[in-house]
Every structure is written in C-alpha cells, then in structure tokens.
C-alpha positions in Angstrom: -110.7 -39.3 -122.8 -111.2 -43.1 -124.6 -115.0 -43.7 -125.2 -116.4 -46.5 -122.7 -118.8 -47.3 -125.4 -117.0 -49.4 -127.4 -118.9 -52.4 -129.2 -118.1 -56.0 -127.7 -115.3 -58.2 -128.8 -116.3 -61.2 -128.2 -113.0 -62.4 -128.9 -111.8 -59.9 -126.7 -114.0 -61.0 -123.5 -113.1 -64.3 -123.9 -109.6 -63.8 -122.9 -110.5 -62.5 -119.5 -112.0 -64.9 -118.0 -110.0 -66.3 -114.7 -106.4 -66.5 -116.8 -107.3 -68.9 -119.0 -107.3 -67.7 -122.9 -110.8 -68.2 -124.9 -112.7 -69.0 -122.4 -116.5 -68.3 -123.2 -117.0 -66.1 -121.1 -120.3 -65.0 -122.7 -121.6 -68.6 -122.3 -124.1 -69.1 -119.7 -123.3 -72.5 -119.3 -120.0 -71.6 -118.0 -121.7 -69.0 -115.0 -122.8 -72.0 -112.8 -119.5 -73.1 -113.2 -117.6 -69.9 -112.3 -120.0 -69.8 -108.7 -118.7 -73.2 -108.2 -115.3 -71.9 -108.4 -115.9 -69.3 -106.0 -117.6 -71.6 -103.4 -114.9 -73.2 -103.9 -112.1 -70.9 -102.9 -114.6 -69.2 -100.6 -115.0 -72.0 -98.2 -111.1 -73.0 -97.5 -110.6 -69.4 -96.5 -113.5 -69.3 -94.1 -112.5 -72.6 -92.9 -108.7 -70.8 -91.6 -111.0 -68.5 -89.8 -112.8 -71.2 -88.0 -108.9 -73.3 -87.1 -107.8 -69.4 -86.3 -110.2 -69.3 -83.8 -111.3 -73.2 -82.5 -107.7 -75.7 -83.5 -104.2 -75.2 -82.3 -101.5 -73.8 -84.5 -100.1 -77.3 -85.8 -103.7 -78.3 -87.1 -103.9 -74.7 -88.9 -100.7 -75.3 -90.3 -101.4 -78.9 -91.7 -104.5 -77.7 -92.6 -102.5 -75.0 -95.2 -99.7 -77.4 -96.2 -102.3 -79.7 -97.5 -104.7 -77.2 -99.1 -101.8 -75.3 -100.6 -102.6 -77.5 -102.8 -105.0 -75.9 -104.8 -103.4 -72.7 -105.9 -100.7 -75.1 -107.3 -103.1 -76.9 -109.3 -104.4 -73.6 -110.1 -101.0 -72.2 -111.3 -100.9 -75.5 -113.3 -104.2 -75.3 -115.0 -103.9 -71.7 -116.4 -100.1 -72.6 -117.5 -101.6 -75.6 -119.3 -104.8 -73.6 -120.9 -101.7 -71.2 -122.4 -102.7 -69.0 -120.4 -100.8 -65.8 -118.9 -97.7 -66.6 -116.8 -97.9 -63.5 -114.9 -101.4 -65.1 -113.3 -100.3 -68.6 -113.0 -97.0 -67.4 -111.1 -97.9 -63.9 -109.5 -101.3 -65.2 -108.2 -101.9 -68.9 -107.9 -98.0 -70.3 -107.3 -97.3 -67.1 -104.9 -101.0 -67.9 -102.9 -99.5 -71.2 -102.9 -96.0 -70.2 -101.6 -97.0 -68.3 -99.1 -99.4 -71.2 -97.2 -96.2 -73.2 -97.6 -94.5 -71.1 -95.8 -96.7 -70.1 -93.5 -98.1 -73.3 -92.8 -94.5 -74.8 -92.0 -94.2 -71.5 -89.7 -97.1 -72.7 -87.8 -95.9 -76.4 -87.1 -92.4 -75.1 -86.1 
C-alpha cells in the first residue's frame, strides 16, 4: 500500500490547480481568486434553475446559447496556459457543447 505521507512537491501541486500548469497553487493570493471562480460558475447554474422554474423555454435556451460561452473561453484559457487537452476538451468544450445543443433544443 503507497504511503500517503509523502513530503510536498511544490512543483507537483502547482500542476493541479483548475488545468492550468504551474499555477501557485500554494499562493494565498490566488485563493480569493479561485472563490471568485466558483461564484462565478456557481451563479449561472442557479440562474437555469430560476428560467427552469419562472421563463419559458425560448428564454432558457437563449439564456444557454449565450452563456455557453464561458466553458468555451474556459476550454480556451487552459489550451493557452499549455495546459492539459483532455480538461480543456473533455470538460470545458463538452460543458460548452452540450448548452449548445441543448439550448438550440429549447428554441426549436
């Protein structure tokens, strides 16, 4: 059984951090950053939870056309930091994808 006690690579944990390659992770300037980030991805889902339940399906639709968006840029950000192509495409381009084709599912 590998030992969990390893000592810290700081190299190592700076690889991990959201797809994007030596990132400092181990930086507490980049923490307030990171909660931003998730505000930020947290509120656009809660948002197609409010249009789910108050808007009609055309508004949720536009509403994920337009903010499919952001995965895209996402996907773009972490190919552009050199980071790995299996995140960019299998996570960011396919969250993308999808609210393209859902959201042109809607407005049919």
């Amino acid at each position: 059984m590998p030992s969990t006690d390893r000592p810290a690579d700081a190299h190592h944990h700076r690889h991990r951090c959201r797809g994007i390659p030596d990132a400092p992770v181990d930086d507490p300037g980049l923490r307030p950053w990171l909660r931003v980030k998730g505000l930020r991805e947290i509120a656009p889902g809660a948002f197609v939870f409010a249009l789910m339940l108050t808007a009609t399906s055309s508004v949720l639709g536009w509403y994920l056309l337009v903010f499919a968006a952001i995965p895209a840029g996402d996907a773009l950000v972490v190919l552009r930091s050199g980071g790995p192509k299996a995140t960019a495409y299998g996570v960011h381009a396919a969250t993308s994808a999808v609210m393209l084709v859902t959201g042109t599912c809607l407005l049919v």
